[in-house]
Every structure is written in C-alpha cells, then in structure tokens.
N, C-alpha and C positions, 0 to 999 in steps of 0.2 A: 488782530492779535499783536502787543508788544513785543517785539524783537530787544532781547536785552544784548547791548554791547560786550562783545567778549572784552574781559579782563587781562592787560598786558604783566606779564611776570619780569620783573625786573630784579636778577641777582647779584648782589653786589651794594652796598651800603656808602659808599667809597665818594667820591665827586663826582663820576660817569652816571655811577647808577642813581646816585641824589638828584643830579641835574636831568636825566632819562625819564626819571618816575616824575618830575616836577613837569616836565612840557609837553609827555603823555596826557594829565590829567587838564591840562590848561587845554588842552583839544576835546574836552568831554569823554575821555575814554577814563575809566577807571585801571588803577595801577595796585598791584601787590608787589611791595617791595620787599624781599629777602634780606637780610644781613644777619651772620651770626654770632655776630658780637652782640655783648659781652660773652656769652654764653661758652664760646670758643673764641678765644683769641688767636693773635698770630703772632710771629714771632716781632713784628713793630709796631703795633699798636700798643695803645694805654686804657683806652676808654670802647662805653660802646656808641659814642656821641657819634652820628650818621657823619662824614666828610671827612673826618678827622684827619690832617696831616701829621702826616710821619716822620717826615726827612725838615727840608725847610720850609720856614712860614711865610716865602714870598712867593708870589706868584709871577714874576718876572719883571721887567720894565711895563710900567704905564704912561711911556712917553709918545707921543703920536706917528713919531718916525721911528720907530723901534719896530720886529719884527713881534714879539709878544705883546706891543703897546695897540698893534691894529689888531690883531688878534681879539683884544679886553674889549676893542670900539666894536669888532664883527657881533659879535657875544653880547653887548649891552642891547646893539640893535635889534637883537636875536629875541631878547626877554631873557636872559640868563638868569634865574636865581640864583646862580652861586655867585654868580659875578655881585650881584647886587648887593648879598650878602658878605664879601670880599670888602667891599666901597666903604659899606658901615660900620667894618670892625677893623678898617686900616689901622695902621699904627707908623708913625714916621720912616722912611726907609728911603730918602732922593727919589730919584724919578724910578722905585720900584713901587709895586701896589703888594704890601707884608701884612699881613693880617695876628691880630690877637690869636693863637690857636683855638682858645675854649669858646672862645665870646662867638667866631662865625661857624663854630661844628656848632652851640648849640644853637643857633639863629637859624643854620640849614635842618637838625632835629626838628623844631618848633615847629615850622612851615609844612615842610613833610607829614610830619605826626598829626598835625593840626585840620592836613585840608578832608575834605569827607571826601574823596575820593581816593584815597591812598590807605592803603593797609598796609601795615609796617610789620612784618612778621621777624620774631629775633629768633632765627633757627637755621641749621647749616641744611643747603639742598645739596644733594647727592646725586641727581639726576637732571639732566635737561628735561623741562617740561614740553608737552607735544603741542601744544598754542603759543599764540601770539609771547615772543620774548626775549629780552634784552639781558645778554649776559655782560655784565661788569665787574667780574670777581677779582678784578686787577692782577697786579705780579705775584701778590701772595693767595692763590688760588687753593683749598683747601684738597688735600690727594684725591676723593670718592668723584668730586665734580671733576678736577682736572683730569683724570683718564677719562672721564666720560668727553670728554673737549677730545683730548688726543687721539681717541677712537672715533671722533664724528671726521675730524678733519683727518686721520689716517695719515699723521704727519709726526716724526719726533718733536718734542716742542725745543724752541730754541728761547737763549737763557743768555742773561747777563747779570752781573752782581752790582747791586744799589749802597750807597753806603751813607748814612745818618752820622750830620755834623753834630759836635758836642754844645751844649748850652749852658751859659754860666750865669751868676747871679751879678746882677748891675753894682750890686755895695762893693762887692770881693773884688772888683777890678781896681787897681791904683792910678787914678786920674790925676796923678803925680809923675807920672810915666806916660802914659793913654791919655789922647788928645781927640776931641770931634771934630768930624771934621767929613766932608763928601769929597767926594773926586771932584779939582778941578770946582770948586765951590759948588755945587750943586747940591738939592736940595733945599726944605722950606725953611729948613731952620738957621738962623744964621751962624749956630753955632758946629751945623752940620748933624747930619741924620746918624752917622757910624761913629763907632769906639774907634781908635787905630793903636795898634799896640806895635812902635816904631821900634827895628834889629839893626844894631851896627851889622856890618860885613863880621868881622869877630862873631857877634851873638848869634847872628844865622847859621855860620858854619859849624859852630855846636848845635846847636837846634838839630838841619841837619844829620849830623853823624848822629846825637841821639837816636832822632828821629827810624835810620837806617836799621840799628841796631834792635829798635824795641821790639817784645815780645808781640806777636798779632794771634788772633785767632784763627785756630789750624780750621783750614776748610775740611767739610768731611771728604772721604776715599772718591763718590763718584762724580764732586765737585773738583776734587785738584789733578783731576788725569784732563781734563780741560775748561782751567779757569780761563772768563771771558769778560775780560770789564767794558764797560759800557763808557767812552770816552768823558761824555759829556756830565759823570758823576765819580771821578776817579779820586780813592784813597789817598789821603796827600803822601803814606807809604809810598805807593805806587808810583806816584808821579816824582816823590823826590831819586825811586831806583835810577827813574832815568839818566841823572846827572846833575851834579850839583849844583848847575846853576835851574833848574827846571823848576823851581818854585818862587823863584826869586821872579820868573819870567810866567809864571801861574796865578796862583790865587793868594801870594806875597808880592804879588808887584807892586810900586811905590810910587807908581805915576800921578799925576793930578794931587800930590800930599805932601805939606811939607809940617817938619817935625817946629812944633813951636819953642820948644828950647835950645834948637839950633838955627832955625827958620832955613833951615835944608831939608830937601830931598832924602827921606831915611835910605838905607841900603835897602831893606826891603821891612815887608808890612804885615800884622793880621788885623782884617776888618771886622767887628763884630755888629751884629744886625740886631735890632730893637725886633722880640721875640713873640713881647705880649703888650698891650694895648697899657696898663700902668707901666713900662718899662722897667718892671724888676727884672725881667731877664734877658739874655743875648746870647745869639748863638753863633758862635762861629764862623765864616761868609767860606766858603770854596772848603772847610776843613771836614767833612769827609773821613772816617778813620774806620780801621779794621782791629786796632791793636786793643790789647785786653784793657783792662778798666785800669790795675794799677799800673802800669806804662803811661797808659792814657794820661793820669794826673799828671804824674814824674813829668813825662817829655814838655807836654802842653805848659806847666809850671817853669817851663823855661824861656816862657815869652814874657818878654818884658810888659810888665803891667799887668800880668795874670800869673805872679809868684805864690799868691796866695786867692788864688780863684777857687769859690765854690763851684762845685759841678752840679747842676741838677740832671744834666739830661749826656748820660755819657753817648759817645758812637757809635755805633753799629753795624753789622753790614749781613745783608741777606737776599737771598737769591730772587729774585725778578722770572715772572715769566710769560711769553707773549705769543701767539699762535705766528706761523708766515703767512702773513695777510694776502700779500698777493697771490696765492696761490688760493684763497679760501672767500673773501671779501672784496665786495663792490664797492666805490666810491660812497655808496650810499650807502654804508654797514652793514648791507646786508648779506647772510652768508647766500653763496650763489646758488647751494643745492635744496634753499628752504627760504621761499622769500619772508617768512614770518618769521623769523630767528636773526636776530642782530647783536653786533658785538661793540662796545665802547669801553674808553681808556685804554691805561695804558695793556692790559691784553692784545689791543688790535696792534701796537706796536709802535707807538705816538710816546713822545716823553716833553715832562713839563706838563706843573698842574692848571693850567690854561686850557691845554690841547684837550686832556684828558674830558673837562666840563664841557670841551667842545664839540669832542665825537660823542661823550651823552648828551649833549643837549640834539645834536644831527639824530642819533638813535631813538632816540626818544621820540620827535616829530615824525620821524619814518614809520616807525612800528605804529604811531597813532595811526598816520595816514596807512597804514597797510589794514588796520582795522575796520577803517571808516572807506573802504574801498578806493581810496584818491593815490593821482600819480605819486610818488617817493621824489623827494627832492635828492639831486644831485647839485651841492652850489657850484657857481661859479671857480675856474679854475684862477682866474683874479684875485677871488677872495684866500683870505691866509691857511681858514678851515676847510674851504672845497680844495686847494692846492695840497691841502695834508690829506685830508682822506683819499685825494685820485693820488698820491706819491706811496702810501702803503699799499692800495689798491694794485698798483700798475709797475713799481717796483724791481727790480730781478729776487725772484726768488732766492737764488743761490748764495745770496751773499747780502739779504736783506733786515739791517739792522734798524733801531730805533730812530725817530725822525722828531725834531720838536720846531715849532714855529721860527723859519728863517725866510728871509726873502730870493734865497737862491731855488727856493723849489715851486716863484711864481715865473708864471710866463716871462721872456723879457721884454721891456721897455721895445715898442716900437720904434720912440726917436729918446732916449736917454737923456738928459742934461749929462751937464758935467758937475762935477763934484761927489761924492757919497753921500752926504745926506740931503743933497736936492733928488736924486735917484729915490731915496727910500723916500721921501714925503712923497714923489709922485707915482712910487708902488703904494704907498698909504691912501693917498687920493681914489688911484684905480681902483681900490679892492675895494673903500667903502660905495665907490657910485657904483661897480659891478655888481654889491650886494643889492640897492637902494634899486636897481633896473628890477635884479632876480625879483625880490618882492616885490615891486609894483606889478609884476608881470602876474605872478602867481595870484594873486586878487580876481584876477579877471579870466584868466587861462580854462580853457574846458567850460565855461561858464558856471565854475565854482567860485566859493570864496574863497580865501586862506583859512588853513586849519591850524 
C-alpha cells in the first residue's frame, strides 16, 4: 500500500512563507500555500504578487564582513530562493543587495505557481489547521487568525509600529542640486549608486522645525494609550522630537560625502536609493514617516533637490505584530506544545528582510523534516541564522523585542584580532565553515541523507 505524504500548510504569502513552501517542496513533501491577497488586502500592500515588499527595497549590505552580508552567504548556501531571486533582479545600491520590487515578487510568484508541488490558494484562513504547518502571516496578521494565535499561545501579543519610506520619481529630482555619489566612494558605479540631496545648517533647521510641526496621522484610541516604536524603523518625526541635532547624527548624516559645488562636507544629507531595476524611481534611505500626505509633500519639498519631486509612493505607518517567542518557540521554529506547527518571519520576532527568508527557509526544512520523520535542524549557534533563532528562542521574555542580523548575538571570538573589521571577517569566516561542518555532518548523521 502507498502511504501518501502529508501536505505542509503554509500561511502567509509574504518572504517567510514563499521561502517555507519553496524548501518544503525541494524535500519531496508537497506544500499548500495560503495567502489572501489580492482578494483582502492590508493596510501596505499593493499587489497580490507572492513576497512583495512593502517598506524598502534593500535587503541590507551584501558585503562579506557585514552582519546581513554573511547572513545572504548562510542563505545562498542554504538554496534560498528568495535570495536567488533577490541576485537576479538587483538593482545598483553600493555594497547593499536592493532589488527591482515587481521584477523579484513576480520571479518568486512564477517559481512557486509554477512547481507541481505547490498549491497556491488565494483565500484568507481563519483557523490554524490541525497538520503539519508553517504559520507566516507576518506583522499584518489578519484579526480571525490572529486571535486564533493569541489563544494558542495564551499570551497578549506584543506590537511595535513600522513605518514606509516615501518614493519619488528619478526625473522630478534636480540634479542641479543632487549629486551621486556612495559613502566614502563606494559602490560599482563610479559615479555612485545614491541620489544625495546636500542641506546647509540654515536648510536643515527649517527642515527640522517644519518637520516638528507637521500634521501625522492620529494613531487610533487603543494604539496611543501605548505607542511603541521599534528603534531600528523609527519615524524621521520621531527621531528629529528627540533633538535637533538627532538627524543630522541619523539618517542625514554627511559622512563619507562631499557636496560637488563646494567640494565640502554638506551639513547634513538625504540619500535616495535606486527603487526599481530601470531606475525611474527612489525612495528615500532611513525617511520613514508617519505624517499625512499633504504635509508629507510640503515638508519633504523642502530638501533641496526634491522642490519639485514627484511622489509615487507616499509614507506610511502601521502596526506590526509578533508573538514572545521565547516563551512559545524553539530554536528550531517549532512551537514547543506541537512539534508539527511552526512559525517564520517576522511574527516569530526577527526584523529585516534577510532574516525573515531565513526563519522560512529554517521553517520550512523543519516542518519537511517533521514530515518525513528525520531529526529537525537546529543550526549552528556560529552561524548568523542559528544565533537568531536561539536569541528569540532563549531571549527574556519580559522585555523581548525584535532582533535583525548583527554580530553581537554570535558567540564571542575565542582569540579576537584587533581591529573591527578583521573581528567581523573572522565572525564571517566562523559562521560560514560552522555552516560547511553542520552540512557535511547532516549527509551522513543517523545514516541518512540530507533532506
């Protein structure tokens, strides 16, 4: 008698669950993938294209001593299709790896859609199913399934606000003004990968005080009795309350750049990031905003070089939401009270679209192997992704917030060099032979193959 493979449910359409359902099915297990877009949208999407990014279109540094750069290397070595797909539809960005938006959602749709083991259902679930299944439904979790989450895990959910950079059209910018140019010369092009839109001291301090004054969007009643920003995505509002020089020392700093009509160092800076793969568009690099659309123009219109900037894609900001993992999740995604139920992205509480493809692509080989009856990989706490999932995992409860790929939450250096970036090359080194041992080991382990 045929014994047919149970089928893995994987909800969430998103990078986790794209990446989840793609390395389930590369292990012979068949995969039904939920997402309910278009059908229901949320409040930041556009499209119903499977991965779609919402916020920005980079996916962080791709440089090898970077803590996101060994991350992309763990990942490639992994089989990542999103990664792979990332590679193909780059688009200039210095040593970041920024993708076209359309070009790699639909490259990840195609593959997905495409393979005969995937079923791609466009319909919102409301229920956790009782088999093998990989929940992905990210920070914007639709109400019916998120109580059904906050009743498994019997925990209130904890929440932080995300906020979406605005994106302008490449003509409308005055390159009369705006000069290219990378940090510190870096970058393939010699004329430099970024827009920089240079502020006297004068300009910025209007900027600023504008900025203070402009109108934002009221958060609702049970959002502003405790709003909670997420540091490492913070409102350039927010961050200029702190003090007027805090932007200037932010995501205006002026370092590595100097203005070619003065051949100085500007007072400070906005960097604009090549959006889509023909570079008609740019978004914003660290700008983040809360404030309503016509403020948005007004203020934004007062950087020099974007006086008369098209907007295609205004700001945003909406609520994020993420279970406390440590209290609910094993290094290996799996929830502790159901070894067949796994959680990836950013739900398990990981930030940064790297990490997110990371804990699904982990989830995803897990839930295979739980199917196919074999050990669950725990990686290496060397590696960048086994150091993230055992840091949500293992975490304090009490006061445990989002975590994205850095090298302070690998083990440390037994004997250190000196310098910082001889340290991070020789955490970059560790992680990938600590991965290169894991897999060779797992080939031969139990006297199975790799799945």
């Amino acid at each position: 008698m045929v014994v047919q493979t149970p089928t893995v449910h994987v909800i969430g359409g998103g990078l986790a669950g794209s990446e989840a359902a793609w390395q389930i099915v590369q292990r012979g297990v068949p995969a039904r993938l939920y997402e309910m877009r278009p059908h229901h949208m949320t409040p930041a999407h556009t499209s119903g294209w499977l991965a779609e990014l919402v916020c920005s279109n980079s996916l962080g540094s791709n440089l090898s001593d970077r803590a996101p750069g060994v991350l992309k290397a763990e990942l490639r070595r992994l089989g990542s299709l999103l990664i792979a797909c990332a590679d193909e539809s780059a688009v200039p960005a210095g040593g970041a790896l920024a993708v076209d938006r359309e070009l790699f959602a639909r490259q990840v749709t195609t593959a997905l859609e495409d393979h005969p083991l995937i079923t791609v259902v466009r319909e919102e679930v409301k229920r956790i199913p009782d088999g093998p299944c990989v929940i992905a439904t990210g920070p914007l979790t639709a109400q019916p399934l998120a109580l059904e989450i906050a009743a498994l895990v019997g925990e209130e959910y904890l929440y932080f606000y995300d906020a979406i950079a605005p994106t302008v059209t490449t003509e409308s910018i005055d390159m009369s003004v705006a000069f290219r140019a990378s940090r510190y010369g870096r970058g393939e092009q010699d004329a430099g990968d970024y827009i920089n839109c240079p502020l006297s001291q004068e300009e910025y301090r209007s900027f600023v005080a504008a900025l203070l004054v402009a109108d934002v969007i009221e958060l609702r009643d049970f959002e502003r009795e405790d709003p909670c920003f997420f540091e490492g995505c913070l409102p350039v509002e927010q961050i200029a309350a702190r003090g007027e020089q805090a932007l200037a020392f932010g995501p205006m700093r002026p370092v590595g750049l100097k203005d070619p009509r003065t051949d100085r160092r500007p007072y400070a800076v906005v960097q604009l990031r090549q959006d889509n793969l023909a570079g008609t568009l740019y978004s914003l690099v660290g700008f983040q905003t809360n404030m309503r659309w016509g403020d948005q123009k007004r203020v934004l219109q007062m950087i020099p070089g974007l006086e008369k900037a098209e907007f295609v894609r205004y700001g945003q900001m909406h609520r994020n939401t993420f279970i406390n993992a440590p209290l609910h999740l094993d290094a290996t995604l799996q929830y502790r009270q159901r070894a067949n139920l796994l959680f990836a992205g950013q739900i398990t509480g990981v930030e940064g679209y790297a990490v997110n493809i990371g804990t699904g692509l982990l989830a995803g080989i897990n839930a295979a192997r739980v199917v196919r009856c074999a050990p669950v990989w725990e990686l290496p706490l060397e590696t960048m992704l086994g150091a993230l999932c055992h840091y949500i995992s293992h975490a304090a409860p009490a006061d445990f917030q989002p975590m994205k790929a850095n090298f302070g939450i690998l083990p440390v250096l037994e004997n250190p060099p000196r310098g910082k970036r001889n340290r991070q090359r020789q955490y970059a080194d560790r992680a990938l032979a600590a991965l290169d041992v894991f897999l060779g080991e797992c080939d031969t382990s139990n006297g199975e193959k790799r799945l």
